[in-house]
C-alpha positions in Angstrom: 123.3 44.8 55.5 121.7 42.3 53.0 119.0 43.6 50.4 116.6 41.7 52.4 117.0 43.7 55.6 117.4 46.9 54.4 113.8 46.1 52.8 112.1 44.9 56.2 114.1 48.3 57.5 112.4 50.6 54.9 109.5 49.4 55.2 109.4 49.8 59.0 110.3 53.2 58.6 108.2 54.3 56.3 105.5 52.8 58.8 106.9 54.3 61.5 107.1 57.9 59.8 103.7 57.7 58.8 102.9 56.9 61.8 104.1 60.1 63.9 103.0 62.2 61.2 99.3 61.3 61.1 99.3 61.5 65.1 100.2 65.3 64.6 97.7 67.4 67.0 95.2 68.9 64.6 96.0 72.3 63.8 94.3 74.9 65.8 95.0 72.7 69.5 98.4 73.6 70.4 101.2 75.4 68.8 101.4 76.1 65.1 105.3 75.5 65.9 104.4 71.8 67.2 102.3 70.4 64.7 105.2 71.4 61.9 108.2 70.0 63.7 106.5 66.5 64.4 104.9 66.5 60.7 108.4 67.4 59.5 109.9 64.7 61.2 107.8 62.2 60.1 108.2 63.1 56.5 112.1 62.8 57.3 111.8 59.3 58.6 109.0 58.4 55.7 111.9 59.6 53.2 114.5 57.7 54.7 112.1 54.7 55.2 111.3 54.5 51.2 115.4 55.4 50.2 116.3 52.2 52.3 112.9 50.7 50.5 114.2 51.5 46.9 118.0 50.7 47.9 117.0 47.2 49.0 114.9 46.4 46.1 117.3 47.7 44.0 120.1 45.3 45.5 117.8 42.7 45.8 116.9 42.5 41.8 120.9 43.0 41.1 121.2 39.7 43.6 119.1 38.2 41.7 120.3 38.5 38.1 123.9 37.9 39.2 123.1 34.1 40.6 121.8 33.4 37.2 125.2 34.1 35.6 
């Protein structure tokens, strides 16, 4: 995957988990058990979105420099 991608990729899933865990149900509505599985996995996919985030800048900056030599 080029640098570039896996930067549009990170940044669409860190969207994406912040995205399903701000829609949690508010605590006190339904299930304790609920509102901590679909806050957990939006802090998974948030994680994942910003390791792809840092792996493509990182890549990117290292393409960079190298066409310069």
């Amino acid at each position: 995957m080029t640098p570039r991608r896996l930067v549009v990729v990170g940044a669409l899933l860190t969207l994406l988990g912040c995205a399903v865990a701000a829609t949690a149900p508010v605590v006190g509505t339904v299930g304790p058990e609920r509102v901590r599985v679909q806050q957990t996995a939006g802090g998974v996919v948030l994680i994942l979105g910003w390791a792809l985030l840092a792996w493509g800048i990182h890549r990117l900056g290292r393409e960079s420099s190298n066409d310069g030599e």
